[in-house]
C-alpha positions in Angstrom: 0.0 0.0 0.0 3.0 2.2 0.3 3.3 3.1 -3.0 -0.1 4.0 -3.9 -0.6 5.6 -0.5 2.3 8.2 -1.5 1.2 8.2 -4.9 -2.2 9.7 -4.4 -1.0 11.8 -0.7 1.1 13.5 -2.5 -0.8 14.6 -5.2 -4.0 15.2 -3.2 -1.7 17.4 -0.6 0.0 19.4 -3.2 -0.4 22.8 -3.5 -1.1 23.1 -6.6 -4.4 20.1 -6.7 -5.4 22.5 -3.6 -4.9 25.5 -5.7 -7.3 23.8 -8.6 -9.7 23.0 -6.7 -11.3 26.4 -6.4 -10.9 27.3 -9.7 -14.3 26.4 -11.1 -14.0 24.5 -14.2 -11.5 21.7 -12.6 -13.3 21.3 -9.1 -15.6 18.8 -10.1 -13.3 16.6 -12.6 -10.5 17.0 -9.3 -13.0 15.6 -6.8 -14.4 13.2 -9.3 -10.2 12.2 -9.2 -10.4 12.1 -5.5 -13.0 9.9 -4.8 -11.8 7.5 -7.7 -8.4 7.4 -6.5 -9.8 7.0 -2.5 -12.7 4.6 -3.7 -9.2 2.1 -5.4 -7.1 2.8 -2.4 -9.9 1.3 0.1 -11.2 -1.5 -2.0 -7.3 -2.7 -2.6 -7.0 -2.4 1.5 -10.5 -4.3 1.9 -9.5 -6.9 -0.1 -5.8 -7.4 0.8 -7.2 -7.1 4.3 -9.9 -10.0 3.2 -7.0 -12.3 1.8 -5.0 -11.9 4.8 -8.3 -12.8 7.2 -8.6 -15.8 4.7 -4.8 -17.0 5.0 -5.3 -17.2 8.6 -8.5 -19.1 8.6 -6.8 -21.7 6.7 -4.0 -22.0 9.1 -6.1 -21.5 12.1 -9.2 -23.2 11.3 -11.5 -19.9 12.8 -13.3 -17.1 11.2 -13.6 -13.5 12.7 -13.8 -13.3 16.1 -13.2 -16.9 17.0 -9.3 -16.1 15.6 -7.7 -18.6 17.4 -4.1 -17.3 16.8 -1.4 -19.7 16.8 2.0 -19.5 17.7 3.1 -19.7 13.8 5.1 -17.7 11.4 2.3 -17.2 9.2 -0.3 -16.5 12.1 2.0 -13.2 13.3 2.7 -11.8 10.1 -1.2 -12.3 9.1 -1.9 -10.7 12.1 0.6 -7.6 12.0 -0.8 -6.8 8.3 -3.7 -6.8 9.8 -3.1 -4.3 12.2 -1.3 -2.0 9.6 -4.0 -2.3 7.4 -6.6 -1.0 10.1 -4.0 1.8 10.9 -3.7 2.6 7.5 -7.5 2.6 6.7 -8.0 5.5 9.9 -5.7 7.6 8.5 -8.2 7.7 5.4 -11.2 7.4 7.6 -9.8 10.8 9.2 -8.8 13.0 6.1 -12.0 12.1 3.9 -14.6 10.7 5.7 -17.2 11.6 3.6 -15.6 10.3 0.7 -14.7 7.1 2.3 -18.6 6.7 3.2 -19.6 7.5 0.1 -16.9 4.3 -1.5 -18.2 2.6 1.3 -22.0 2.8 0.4 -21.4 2.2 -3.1 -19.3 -1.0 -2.4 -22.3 -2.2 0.0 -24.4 -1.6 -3.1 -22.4 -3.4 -5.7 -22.6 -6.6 -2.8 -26.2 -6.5 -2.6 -26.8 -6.3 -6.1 -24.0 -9.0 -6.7 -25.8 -11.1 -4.1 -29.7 -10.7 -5.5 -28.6 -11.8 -9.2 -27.2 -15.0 -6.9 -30.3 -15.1 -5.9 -32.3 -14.9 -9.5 -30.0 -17.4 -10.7 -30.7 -20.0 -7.9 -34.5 -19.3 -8.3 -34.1 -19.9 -12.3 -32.5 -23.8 -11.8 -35.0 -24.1 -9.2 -37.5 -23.7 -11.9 -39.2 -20.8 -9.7 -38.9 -18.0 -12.5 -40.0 -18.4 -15.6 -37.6 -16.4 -18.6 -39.7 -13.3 -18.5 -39.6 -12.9 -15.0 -36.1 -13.8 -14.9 -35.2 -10.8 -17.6 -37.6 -8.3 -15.9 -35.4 -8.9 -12.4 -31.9 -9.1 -14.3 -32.9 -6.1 -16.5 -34.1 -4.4 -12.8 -30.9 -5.5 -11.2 -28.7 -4.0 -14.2 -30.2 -0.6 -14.4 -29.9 0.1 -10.5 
């Protein structure tokens, strides 16, 4: 995260992106940068931060807060990522926290719209939805 994390800091604390953004015709297209560039930044964290949780529920055998940490190589470095990565995703949390709600609501979105085609496909080989019913939802799902 190092790299990207210095990547976007320093061009979102430079002087002159501060200076551009109140001159009128680039605000929008520089916070339209911002939130793209913030809404990367925390989906690579979440998922590097997913992958790690996963690594150590293979070695451990426990998800969430059953982490029964063992006294393993793999275990402590899992675990000190982890930590980084939360201390790492405050920082953000504290300079842009509306823009980190904001990738946050639209992530939650993507999951729940991922998640109800899941569940129009499962109905379909259950033989519960017929084809029209079937595009009506999908064409619904794809257009929110």
């Amino acid at each position: 995260h190092t790299m990207l994390d210095s990547r976007v800091i320093h061009i979102l604390t430079s002087g002159t992106f501060g200076w551009l953004l109140n001159v009128p015709g680039f605000r929008t297209m520089l916070k339209q940068y911002t939130h793209a560039e913030l809404a990367a930044l925390f989906e690579i964290s979440s998922n590097f931060a997913a992958a790690h949780e996963a690594a150590l529920h293979s070695v451990t055998g426990s998800r969430d807060g059953e982490m029964a940490v063992y006294d393993t190589v793999l275990s402590k470095e899992v675990m000190l990522n982890l930590v980084s990565m939360d201390q790492y995703a405050a920082e953000y949390y504290i300079r842009f926290p509306e823009i980190i709600e904001a990738v946050k609501v639209q992530l939650a979105a993507r999951v729940m719209l991922a998640t109800e085609r899941n569940k129009i496909d499962h109905l379909k080989h259950l033989g519960v939805l017929d084809d029209r019913e079937i595009g009506i939802l999908l064409q619904s799902n794809s257009t929110s």
